[in-house]
VOVEX-810330 format. One record per residue: residue in three letters; x, y, z of N, C-alpha, C, O in turn. Coordinates in steps of 0.001 Angstrom, whole numbers. Example, Ala and Ser with C-alpha at 12.3 -4.5 7.8 and 13.67 -1.06 7.14 Angstrom:
2
+--------+---------+---------+---------+---------+----------+---------+---------+---------+---------+---------+---------+---------+
! torkol !  n.east ! n.north !    n.up ! ca.east ! ca.north !   ca.up !  c.east ! c.north !    c.up !  o.east ! o.north !    o.up !
+--------+---------+---------+---------+---------+----------+---------+---------+---------+---------+---------+---------+---------+
!    ALA !   13190 !   -5690 !    7800 !   12300 !    -4500 !    7800 !   13200 !   -3300 !    7800 !   14236 !   -3319 !    8465 !
!    SER !   12850 !   -2250 !    7080 !   13670 !    -1060 !    7140 !   12900 !      30 !    7870 !   13409 !    1138 !    8039 !
+--------+---------+---------+---------+---------+----------+---------+---------+---------+---------+---------+---------+---------+
! end
This chain:
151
+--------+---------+---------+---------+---------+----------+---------+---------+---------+---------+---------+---------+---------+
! torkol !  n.east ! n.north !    n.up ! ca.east ! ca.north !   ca.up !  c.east ! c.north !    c.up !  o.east ! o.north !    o.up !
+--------+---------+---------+---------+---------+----------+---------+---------+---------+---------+---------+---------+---------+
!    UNK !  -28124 !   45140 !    1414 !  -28361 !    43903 !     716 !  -29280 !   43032 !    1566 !  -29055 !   42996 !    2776 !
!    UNK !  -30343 !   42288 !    1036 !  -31244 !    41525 !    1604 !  -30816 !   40827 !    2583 !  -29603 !   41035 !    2589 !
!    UNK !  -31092 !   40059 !    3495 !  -30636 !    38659 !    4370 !  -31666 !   38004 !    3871 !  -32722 !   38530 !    3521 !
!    UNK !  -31361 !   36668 !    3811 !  -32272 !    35219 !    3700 !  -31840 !   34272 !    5227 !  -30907 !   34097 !    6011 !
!    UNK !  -33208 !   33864 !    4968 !  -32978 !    33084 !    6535 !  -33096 !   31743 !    6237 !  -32474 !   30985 !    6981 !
!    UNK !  -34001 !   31053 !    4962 !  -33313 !    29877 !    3868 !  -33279 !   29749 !    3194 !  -32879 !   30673 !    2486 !
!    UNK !  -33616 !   28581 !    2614 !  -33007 !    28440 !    1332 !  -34594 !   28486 !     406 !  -34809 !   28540 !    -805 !
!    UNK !  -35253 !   28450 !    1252 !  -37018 !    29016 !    -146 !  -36687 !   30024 !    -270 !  -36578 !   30323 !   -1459 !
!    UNK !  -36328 !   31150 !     724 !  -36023 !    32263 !     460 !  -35498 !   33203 !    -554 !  -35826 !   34257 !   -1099 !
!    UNK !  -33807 !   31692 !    -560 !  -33201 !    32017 !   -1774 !  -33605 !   31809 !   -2993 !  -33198 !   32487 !   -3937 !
!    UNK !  -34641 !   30631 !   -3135 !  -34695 !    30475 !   -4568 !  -35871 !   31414 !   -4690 !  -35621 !   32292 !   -5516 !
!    UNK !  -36905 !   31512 !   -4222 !  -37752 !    32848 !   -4124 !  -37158 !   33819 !   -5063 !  -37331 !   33871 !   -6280 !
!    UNK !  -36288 !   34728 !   -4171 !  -35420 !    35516 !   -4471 !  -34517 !   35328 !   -6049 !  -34513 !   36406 !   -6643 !
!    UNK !  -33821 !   34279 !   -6774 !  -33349 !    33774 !   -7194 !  -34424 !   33591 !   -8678 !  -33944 !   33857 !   -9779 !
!    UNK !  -35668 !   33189 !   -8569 !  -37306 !    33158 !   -9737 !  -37178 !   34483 !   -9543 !  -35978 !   34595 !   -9792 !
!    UNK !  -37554 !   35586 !   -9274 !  -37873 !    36628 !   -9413 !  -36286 !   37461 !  -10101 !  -36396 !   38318 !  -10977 !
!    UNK !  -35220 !   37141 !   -9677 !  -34537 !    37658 !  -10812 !  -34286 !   37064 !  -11797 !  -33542 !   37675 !  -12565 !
!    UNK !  -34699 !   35817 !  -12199 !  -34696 !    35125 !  -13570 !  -36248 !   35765 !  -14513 !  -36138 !   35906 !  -15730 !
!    UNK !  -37467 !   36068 !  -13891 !  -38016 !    36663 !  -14331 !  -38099 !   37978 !  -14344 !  -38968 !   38353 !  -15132 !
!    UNK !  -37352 !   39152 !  -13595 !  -36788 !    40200 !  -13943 !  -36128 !   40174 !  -15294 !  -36575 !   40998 !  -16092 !
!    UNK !  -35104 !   39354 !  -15734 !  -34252 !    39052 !  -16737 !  -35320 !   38934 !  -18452 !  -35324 !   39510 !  -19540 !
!    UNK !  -36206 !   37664 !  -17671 !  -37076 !    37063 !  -18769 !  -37745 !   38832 !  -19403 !  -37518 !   39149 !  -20570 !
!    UNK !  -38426 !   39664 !  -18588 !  -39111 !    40932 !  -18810 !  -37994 !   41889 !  -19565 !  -38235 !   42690 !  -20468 !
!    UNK !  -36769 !   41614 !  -18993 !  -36103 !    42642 !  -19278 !  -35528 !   42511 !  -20748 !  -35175 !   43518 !  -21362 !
!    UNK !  -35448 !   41324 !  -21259 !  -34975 !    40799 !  -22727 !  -36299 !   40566 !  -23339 !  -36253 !   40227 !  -24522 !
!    UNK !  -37513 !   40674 !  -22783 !  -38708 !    40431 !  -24046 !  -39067 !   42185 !  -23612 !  -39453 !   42564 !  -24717 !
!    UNK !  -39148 !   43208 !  -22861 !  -39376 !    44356 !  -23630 !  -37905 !   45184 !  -24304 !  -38046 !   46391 !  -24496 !
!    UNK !  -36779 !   44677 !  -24591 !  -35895 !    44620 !  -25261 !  -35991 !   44324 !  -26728 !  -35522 !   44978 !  -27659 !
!    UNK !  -36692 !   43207 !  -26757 !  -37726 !    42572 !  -28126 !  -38418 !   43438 !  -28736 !  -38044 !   43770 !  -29861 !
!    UNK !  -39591 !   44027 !  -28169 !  -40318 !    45170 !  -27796 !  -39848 !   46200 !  -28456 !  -40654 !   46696 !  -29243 !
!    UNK !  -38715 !   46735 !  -28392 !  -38399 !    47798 !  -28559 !  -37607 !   47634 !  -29866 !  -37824 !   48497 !  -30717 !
!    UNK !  -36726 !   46670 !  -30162 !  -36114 !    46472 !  -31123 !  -36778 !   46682 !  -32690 !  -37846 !   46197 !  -33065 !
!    UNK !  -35765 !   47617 !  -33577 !  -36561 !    47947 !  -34245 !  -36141 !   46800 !  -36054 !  -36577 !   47068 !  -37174 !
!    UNK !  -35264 !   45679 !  -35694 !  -34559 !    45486 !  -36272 !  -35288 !   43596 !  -36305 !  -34862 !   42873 !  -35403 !
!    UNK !  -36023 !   43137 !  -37036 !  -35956 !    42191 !  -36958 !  -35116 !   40520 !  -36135 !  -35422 !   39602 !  -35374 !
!    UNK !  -34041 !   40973 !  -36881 !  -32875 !    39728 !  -35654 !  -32944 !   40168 !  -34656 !  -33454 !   39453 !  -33794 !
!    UNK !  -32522 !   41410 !  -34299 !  -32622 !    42223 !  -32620 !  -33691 !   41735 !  -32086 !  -33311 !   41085 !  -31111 !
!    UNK !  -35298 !   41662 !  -32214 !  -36306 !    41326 !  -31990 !  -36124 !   39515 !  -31344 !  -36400 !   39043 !  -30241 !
!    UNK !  -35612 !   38947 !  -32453 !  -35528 !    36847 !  -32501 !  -34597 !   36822 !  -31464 !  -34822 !   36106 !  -30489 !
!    UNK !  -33204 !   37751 !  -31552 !  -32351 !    37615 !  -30582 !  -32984 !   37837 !  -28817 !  -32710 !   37199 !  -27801 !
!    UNK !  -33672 !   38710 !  -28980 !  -34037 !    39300 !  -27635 !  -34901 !   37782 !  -26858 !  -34685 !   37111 !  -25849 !
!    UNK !  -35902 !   37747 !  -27932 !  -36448 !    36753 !  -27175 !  -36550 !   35235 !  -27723 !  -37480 !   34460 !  -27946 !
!    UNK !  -34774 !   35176 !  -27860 !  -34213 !    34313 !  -27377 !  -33773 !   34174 !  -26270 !  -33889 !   33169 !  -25568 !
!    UNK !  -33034 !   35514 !  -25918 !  -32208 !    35833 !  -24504 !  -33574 !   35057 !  -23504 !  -33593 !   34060 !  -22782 !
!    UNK !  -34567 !   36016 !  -23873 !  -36434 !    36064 !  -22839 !  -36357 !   34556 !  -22573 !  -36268 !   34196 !  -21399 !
!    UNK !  -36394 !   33259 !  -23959 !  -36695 !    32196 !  -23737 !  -35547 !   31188 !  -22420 !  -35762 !   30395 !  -21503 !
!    UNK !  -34741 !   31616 !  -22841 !  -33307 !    31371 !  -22191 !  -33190 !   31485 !  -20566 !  -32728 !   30664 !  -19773 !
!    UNK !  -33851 !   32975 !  -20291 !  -34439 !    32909 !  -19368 !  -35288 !   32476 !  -18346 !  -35139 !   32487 !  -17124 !
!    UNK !  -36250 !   32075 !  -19091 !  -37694 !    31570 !  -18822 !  -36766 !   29937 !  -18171 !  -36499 !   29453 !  -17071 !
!    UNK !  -36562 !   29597 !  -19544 !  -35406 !    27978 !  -18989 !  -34833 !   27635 !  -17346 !  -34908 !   26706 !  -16542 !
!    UNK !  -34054 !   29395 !  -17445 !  -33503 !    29079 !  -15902 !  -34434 !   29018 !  -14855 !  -34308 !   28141 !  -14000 !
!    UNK !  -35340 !   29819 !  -14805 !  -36679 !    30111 !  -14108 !  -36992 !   28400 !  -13227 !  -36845 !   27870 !  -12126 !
!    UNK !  -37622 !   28026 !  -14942 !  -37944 !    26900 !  -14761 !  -37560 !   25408 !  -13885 !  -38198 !   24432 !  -13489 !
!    UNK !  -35801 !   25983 !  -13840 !  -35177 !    24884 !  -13303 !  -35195 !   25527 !  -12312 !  -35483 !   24651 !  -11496 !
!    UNK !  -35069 !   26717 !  -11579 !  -35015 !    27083 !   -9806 !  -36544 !   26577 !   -9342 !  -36818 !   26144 !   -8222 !
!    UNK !  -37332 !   26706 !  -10288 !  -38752 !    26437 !   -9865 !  -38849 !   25155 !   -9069 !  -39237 !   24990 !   -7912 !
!    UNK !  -38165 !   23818 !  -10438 !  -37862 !    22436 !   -9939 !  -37368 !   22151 !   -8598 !  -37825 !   21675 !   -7559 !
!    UNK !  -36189 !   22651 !   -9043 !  -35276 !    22547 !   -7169 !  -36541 !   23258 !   -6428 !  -37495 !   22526 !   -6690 !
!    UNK !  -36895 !   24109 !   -5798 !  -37763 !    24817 !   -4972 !  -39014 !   23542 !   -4994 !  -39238 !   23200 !   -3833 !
!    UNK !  -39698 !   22924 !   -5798 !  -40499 !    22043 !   -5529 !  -40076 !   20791 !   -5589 !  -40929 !   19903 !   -5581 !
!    UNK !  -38777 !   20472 !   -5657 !  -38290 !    18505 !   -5581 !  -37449 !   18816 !   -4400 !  -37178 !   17813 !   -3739 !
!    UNK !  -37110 !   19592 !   -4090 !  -36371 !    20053 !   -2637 !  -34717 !   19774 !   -3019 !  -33764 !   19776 !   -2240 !
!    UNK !  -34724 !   19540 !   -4453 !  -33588 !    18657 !   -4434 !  -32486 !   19805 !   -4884 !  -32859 !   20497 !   -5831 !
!    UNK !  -31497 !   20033 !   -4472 !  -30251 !    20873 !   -4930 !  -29121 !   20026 !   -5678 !  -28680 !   19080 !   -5026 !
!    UNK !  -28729 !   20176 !   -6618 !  -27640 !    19921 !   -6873 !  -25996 !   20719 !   -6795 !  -25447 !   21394 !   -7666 !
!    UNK !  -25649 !   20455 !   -5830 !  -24720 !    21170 !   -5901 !  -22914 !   20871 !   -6661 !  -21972 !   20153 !   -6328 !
!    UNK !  -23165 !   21901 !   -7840 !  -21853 !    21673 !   -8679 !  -20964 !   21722 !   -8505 !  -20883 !   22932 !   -8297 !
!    UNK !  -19349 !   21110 !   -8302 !  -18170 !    21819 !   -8147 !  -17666 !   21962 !   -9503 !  -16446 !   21804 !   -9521 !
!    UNK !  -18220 !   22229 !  -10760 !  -17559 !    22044 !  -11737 !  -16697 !   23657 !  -11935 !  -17013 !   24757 !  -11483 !
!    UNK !  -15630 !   23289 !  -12712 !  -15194 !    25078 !  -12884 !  -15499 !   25846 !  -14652 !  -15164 !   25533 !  -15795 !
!    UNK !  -16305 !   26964 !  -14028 !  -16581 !    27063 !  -15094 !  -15748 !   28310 !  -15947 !  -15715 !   29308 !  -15227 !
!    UNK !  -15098 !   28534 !  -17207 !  -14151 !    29270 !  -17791 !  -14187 !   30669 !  -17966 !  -15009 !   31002 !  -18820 !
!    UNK !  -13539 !   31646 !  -17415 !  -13891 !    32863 !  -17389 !  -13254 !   33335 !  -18707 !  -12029 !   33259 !  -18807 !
!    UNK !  -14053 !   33862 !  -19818 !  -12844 !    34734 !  -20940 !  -12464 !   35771 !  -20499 !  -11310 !   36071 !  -20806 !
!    UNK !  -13354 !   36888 !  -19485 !  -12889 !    38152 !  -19017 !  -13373 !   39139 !  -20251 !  -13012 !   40310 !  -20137 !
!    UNK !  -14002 !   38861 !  -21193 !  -14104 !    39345 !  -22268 !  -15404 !   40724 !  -21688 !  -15291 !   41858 !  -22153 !
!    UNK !  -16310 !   40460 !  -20878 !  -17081 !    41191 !  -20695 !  -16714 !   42218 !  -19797 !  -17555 !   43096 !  -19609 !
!    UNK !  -14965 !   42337 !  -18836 !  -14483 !    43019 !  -18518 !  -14175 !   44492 !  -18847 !  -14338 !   45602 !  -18340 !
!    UNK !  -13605 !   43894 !  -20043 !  -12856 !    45024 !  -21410 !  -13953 !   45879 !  -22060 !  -13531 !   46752 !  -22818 !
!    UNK !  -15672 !   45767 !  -21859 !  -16157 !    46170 !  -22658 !  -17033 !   47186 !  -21553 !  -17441 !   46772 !  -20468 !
!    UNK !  -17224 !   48537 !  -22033 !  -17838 !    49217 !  -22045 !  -18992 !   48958 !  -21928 !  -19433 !   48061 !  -22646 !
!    UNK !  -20016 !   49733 !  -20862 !  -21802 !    49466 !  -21005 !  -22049 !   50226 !  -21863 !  -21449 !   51215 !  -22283 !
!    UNK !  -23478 !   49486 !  -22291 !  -23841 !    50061 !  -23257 !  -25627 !   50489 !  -23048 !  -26169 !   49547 !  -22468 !
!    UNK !  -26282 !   51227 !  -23251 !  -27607 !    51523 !  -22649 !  -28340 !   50423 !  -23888 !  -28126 !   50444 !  -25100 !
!    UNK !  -29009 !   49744 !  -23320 !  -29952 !    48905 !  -24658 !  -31125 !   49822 !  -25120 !  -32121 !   49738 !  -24402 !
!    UNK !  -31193 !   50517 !  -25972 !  -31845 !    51328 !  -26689 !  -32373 !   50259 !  -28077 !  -32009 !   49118 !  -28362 !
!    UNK !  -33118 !   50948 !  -28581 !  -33884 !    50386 !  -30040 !  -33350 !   49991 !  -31367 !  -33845 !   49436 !  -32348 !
!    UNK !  -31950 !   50549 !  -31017 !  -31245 !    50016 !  -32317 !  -29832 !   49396 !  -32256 !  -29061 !   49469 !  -33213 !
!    UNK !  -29555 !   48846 !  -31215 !  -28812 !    47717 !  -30511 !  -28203 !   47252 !  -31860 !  -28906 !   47222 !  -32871 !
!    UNK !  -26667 !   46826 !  -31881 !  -26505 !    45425 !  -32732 !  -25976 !   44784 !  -31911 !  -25531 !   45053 !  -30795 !
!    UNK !  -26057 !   43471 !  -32778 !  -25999 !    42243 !  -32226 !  -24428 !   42143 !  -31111 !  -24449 !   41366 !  -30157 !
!    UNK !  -23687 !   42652 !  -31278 !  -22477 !    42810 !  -30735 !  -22982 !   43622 !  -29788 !  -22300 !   43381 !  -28791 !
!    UNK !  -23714 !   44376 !  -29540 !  -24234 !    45331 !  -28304 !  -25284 !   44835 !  -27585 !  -25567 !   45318 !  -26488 !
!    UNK !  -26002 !   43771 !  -28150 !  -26783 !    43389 !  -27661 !  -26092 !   41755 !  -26635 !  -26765 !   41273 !  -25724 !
!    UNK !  -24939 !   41264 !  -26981 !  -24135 !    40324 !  -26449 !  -22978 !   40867 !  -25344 !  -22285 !   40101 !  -24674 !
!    UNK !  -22900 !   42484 !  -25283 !  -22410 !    43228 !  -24207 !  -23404 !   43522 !  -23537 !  -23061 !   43444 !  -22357 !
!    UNK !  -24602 !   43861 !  -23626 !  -25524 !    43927 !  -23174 !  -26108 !   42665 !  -21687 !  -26508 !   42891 !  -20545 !
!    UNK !  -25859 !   41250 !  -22539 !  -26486 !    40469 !  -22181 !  -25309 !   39729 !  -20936 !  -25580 !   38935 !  -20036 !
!    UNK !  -24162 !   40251 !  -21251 !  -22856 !    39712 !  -20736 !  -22776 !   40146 !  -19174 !  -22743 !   39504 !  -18124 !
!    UNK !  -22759 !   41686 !  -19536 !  -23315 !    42648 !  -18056 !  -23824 !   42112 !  -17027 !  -23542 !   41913 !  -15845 !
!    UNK !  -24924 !   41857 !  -18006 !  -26241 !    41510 !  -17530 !  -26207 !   39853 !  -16511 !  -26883 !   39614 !  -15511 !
!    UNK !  -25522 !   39230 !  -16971 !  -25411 !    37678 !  -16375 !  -23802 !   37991 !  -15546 !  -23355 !   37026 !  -14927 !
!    UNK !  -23221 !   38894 !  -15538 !  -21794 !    39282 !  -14707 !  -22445 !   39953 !  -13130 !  -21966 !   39626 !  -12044 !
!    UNK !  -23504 !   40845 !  -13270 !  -23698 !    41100 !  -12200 !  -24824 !   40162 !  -11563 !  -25295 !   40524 !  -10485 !
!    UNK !  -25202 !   39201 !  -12041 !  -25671 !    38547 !  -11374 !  -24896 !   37376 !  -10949 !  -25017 !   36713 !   -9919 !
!    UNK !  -24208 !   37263 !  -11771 !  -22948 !    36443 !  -10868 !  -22490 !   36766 !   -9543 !  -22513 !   36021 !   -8563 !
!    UNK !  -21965 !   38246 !   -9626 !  -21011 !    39160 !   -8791 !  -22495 !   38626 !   -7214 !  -22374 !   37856 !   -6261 !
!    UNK !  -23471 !   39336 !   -7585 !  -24408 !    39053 !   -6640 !  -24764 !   37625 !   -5981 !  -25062 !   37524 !   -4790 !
!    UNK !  -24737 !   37121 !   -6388 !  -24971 !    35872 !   -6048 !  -23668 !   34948 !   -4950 !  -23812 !   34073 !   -4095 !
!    UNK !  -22102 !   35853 !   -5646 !  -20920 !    35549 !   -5248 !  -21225 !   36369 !   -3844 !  -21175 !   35718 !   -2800 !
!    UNK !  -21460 !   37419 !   -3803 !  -21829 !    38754 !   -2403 !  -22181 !   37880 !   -1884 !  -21472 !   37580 !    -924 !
!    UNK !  -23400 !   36963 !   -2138 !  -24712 !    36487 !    -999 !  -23749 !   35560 !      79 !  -23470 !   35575 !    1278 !
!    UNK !  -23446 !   34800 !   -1054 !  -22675 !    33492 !    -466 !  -21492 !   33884 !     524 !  -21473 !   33156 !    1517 !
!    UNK !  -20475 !   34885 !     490 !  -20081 !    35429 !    1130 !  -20343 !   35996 !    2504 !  -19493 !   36193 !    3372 !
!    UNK !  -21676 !   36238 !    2581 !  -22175 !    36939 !    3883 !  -23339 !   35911 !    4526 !  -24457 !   36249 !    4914 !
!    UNK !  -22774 !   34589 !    4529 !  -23336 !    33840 !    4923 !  -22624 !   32935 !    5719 !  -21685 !   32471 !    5072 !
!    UNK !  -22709 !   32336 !    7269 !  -22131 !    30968 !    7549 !  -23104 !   29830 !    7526 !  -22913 !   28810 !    8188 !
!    UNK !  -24001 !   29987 !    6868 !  -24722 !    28699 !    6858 !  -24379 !   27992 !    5541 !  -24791 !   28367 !    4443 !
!    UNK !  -23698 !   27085 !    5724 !  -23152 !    26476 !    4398 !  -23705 !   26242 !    3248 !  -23389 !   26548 !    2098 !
!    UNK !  -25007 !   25367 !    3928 !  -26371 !    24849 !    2875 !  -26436 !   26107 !    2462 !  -26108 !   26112 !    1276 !
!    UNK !  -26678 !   27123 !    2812 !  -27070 !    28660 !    2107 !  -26070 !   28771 !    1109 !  -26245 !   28740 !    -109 !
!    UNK !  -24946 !   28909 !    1764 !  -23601 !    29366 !     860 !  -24065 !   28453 !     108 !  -25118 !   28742 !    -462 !
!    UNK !  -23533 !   27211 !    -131 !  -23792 !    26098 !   -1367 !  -24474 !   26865 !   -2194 !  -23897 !   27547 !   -3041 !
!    UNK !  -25989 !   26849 !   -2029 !  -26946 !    26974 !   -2901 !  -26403 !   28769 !   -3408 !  -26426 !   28760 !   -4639 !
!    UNK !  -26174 !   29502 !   -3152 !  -25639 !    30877 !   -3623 !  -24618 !   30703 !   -4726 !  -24842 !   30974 !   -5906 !
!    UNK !  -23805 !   30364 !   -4387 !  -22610 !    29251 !   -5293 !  -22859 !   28675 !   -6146 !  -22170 !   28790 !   -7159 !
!    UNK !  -23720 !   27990 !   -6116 !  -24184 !    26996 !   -7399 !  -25071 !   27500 !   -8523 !  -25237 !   26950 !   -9611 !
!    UNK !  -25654 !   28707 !   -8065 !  -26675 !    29869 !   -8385 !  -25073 !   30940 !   -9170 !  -24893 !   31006 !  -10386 !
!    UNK !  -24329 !   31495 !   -8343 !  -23433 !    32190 !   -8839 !  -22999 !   31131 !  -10662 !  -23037 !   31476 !  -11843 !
!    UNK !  -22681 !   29987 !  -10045 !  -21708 !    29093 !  -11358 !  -22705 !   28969 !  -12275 !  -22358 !   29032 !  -13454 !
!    UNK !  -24149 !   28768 !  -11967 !  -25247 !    28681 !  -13116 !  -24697 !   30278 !  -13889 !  -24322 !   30206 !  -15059 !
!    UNK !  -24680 !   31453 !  -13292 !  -25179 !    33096 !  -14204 !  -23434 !   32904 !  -14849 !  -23048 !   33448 !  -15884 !
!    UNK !  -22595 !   32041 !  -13988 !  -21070 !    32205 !  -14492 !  -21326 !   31649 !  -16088 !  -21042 !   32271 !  -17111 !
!    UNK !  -21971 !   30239 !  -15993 !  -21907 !    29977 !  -17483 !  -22750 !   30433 !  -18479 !  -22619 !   30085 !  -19652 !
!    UNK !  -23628 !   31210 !  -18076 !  -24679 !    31845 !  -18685 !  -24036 !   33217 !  -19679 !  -24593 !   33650 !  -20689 !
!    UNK !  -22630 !   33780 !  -19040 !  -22460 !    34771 !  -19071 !  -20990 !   34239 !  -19894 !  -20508 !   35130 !  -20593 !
!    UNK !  -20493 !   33386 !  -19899 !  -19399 !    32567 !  -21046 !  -19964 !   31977 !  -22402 !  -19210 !   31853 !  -23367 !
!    UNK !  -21655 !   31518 !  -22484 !  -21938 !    30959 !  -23333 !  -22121 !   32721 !  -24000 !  -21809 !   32798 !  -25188 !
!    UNK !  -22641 !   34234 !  -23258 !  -22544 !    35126 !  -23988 !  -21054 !   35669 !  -24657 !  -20893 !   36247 !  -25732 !
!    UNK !  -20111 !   35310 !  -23720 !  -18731 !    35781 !  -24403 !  -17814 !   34711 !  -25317 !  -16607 !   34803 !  -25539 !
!    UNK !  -18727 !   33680 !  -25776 !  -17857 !    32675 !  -26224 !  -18576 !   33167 !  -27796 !  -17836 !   33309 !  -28769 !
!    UNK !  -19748 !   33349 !  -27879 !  -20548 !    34088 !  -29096 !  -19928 !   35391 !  -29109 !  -19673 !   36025 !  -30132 !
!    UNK !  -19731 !   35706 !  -28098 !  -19072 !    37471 !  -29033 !  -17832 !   37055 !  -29513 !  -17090 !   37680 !  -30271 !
!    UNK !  -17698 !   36198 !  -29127 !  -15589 !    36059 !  -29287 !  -15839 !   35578 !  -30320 !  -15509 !   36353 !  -31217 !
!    UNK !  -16484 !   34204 !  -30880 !  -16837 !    33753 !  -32435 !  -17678 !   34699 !  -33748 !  -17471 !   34723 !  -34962 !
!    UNK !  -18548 !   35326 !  -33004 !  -19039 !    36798 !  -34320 !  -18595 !   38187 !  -33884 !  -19180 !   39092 !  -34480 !
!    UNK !  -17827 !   38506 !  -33113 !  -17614 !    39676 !  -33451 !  -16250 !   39866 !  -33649 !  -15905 !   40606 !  -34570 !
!    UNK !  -15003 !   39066 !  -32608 !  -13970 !    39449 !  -32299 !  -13473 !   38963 !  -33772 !  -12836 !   39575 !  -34629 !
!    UNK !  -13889 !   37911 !  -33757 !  -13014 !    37071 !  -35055 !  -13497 !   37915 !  -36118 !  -12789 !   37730 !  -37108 !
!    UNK !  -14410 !   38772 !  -36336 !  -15022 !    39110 !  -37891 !  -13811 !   40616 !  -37590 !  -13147 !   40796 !  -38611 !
!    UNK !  -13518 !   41441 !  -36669 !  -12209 !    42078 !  -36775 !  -11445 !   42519 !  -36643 !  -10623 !   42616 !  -37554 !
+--------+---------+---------+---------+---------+----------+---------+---------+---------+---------+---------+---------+---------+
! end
């Protein structure tokens, strides 16, 4: 696993997997052969782009905010099976998909902070972890309202 020595480092590090993400949900788009699959994807892409945008900010206002808020785990993306995102995805696969997807970047982000004693580091890893935490509840709070409830 990488070392960072600060905190440009981290957010460096931090833009480049928000635009990993952004690529990875617009050739998802790409591939989709299904109209909504397509709007959905790059929605996920735009969604992305969003977070980008705000590590960009911090990295040029110098300014961190650091959250203690707690954010709600359903565990819902636990229970579910991966799924390979292929071309004919539904929308319920494409929200396991996306769940994964913002869980291990949580998990990672939780690693970093961990193998760190520089606090300011930790902080900012942490606050980075709780950003992909809610990223990855606003995906299981939508599966839990269209899929679980429909049966």
């Amino acid at each position: 696993m990488k070392n960072f020595n600060n905190i440009d480092e981290i957010l460096h590090f931090a833009i480049n997997s928000e635009q990993e993400s952004v690529d990875f949900y617009t050739r998802l788009s790409g591939q989709a052969r299904n109209q909504e699959m397509k709007q959905i994807f790059a929605q996920f892409a735009h969604e992305e782009m969003s977070h980008k945008a705000r590590l960009i900010s911090i990295r040029d206002s110098g300014q961190i905010m650091i959250s203690t808020e707690k954010v709600n785990n359903l565990k819902i993306s636990d229970y579910l099976v991966d799924i390979f995102p292929g071309p004919d995805l539904t929308y319920a696969e494409a929200l396991v998909v996306a769940m994964k997807k913002e869980k291990a970047a949580f998990r990672l982000y939780l690693d970093l902070a961990e193998r760190t004693d520089n606090q300011d580091i930790k902080d900012v890893f942490m606050t980075l972890a709780q950003e992909e935490s809610k990223h990855k509840l606003r995906f299981e709070i939508e599966y839990d309202q269209h899929v679980l409830r429909e049966n």
